[in-house]
N, C-alpha and C positions, 0 to 999 in steps of 0.2 A: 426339881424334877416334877413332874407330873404325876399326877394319880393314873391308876387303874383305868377308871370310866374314863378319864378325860384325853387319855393315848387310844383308849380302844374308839371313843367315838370322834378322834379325828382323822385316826388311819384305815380304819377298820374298811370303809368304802376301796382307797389304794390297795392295800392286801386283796381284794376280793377279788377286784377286779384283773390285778395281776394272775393270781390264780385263777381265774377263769377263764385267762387269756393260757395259760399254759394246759387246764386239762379239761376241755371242753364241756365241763359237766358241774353245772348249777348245785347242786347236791354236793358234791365233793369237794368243791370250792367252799360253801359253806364254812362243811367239817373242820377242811383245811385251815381256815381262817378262825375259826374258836381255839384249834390247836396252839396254832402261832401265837395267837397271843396269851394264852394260859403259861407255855413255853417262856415267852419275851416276858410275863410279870414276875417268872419264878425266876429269871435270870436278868432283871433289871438292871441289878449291879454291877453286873461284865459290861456291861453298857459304857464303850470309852470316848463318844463323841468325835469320834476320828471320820465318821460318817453322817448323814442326815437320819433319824430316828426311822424313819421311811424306810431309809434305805436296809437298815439293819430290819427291819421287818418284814422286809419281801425277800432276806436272803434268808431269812428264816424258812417262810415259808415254801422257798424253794427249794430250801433241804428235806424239809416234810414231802413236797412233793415226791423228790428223788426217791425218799427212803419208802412211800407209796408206790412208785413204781419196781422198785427193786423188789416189793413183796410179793408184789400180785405176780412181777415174774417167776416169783418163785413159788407161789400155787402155781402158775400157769393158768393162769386167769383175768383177762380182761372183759370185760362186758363188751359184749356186741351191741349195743347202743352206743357207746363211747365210740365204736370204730366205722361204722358207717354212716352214710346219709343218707336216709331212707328215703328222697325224695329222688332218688337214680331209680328206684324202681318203677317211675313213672315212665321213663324212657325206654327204650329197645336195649338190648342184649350190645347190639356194637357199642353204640352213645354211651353205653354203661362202662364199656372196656376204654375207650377211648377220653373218657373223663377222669375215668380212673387215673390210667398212665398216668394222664396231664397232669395231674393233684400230686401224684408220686414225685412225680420229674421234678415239678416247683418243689416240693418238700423237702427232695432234697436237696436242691440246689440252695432253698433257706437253710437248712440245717447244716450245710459246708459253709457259712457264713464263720467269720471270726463275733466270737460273742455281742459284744456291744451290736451293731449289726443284727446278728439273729435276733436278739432279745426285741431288740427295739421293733426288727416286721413283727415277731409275734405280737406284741403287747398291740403294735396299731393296728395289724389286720384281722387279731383273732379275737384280742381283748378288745377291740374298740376304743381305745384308751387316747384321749386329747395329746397333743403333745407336751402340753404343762404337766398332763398327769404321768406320762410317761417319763420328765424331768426328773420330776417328784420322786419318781423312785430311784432313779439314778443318782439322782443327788447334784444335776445338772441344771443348766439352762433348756428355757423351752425350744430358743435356737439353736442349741445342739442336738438337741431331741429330733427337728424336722432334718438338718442337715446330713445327720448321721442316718436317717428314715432314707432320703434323697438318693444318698452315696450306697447304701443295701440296695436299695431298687433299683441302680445303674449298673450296680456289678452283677443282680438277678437278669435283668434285660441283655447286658453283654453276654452272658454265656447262654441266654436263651437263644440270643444272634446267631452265635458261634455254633450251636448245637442244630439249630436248622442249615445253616450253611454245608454241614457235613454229611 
């Protein structure tokens, strides 16, 4: 097994960037990522290779998120920079409603995705993540990465169809 420094500087970019793609905010992605892997070194030995090392580090880190989100729910506290785009204040008052919607509708209609699916828009659309990189944490191929990217965005497209048609 590997040391310390030498798991942290060859995943530590993948973590970051996953969590960056899940909570749009530079600063907490950080955090999150010194967490995870303080976590993953003090738990090394649970470690059962039944996974890609990756892989087990971005579920790490996505439980950190979860259990970040669960908190701030419970102050009832989210930053208003994390939830808006402050570049809608540029436009008018309807543009502002009407992009709004739009952003909602897509959201959710990503977030009814079956996992594999949703993770995978998030990571390409929000993390920016290559599809090696988006592999990488799956613990997959890079051609399943695009395929599965393909087949999300034909089932997001289909009920976009369907929802203007009605």
């Amino acid at each position: 097994m590997k040391n310390g420094e030498e798991i942290y500087n060859q995943y530590s970019n993948v973590v970051y960037k996953y969590l960056l793609c899940l909570t749009q905010d530079d600063e907490l992605s950080q955090d999150l990522t010194q967490e995870t892997f303080a976590i993953a070194l003090n738990k090394i030995d649970n470690f059962r290779y039944e996974c890609k090392l990756s892989v087990w580090l971005c579920q790490i880190a996505k439980n950190l998120w979860y259990n970040h989100l669960k908190k701030a729910k419970k102050e009832n506290h989210i930053p208003l920079e994390n939830i808006e785009n402050r570049s809608y204040y540029e436009n008018n008052t309807e543009d502002i409603v009407m992009k709004n919607d739009e952003k909602l509708r897509l959201f959710k209609k990503i977030q009814a995705l079956e996992t594999p699916f949703r993770d995978v828009i998030y990571l390409r659309m929000n993390g920016n993540l290559s599809f090696s990189e988006i592999a990488e944490i799956f613990g997959k191929t890079t051609n399943w990465a695009r395929v599965t990217f393909f087949r999300a965005k034909k089932k997001i497209e289909k009920e976009v169809e369907e929802y203007e048609r009605n």
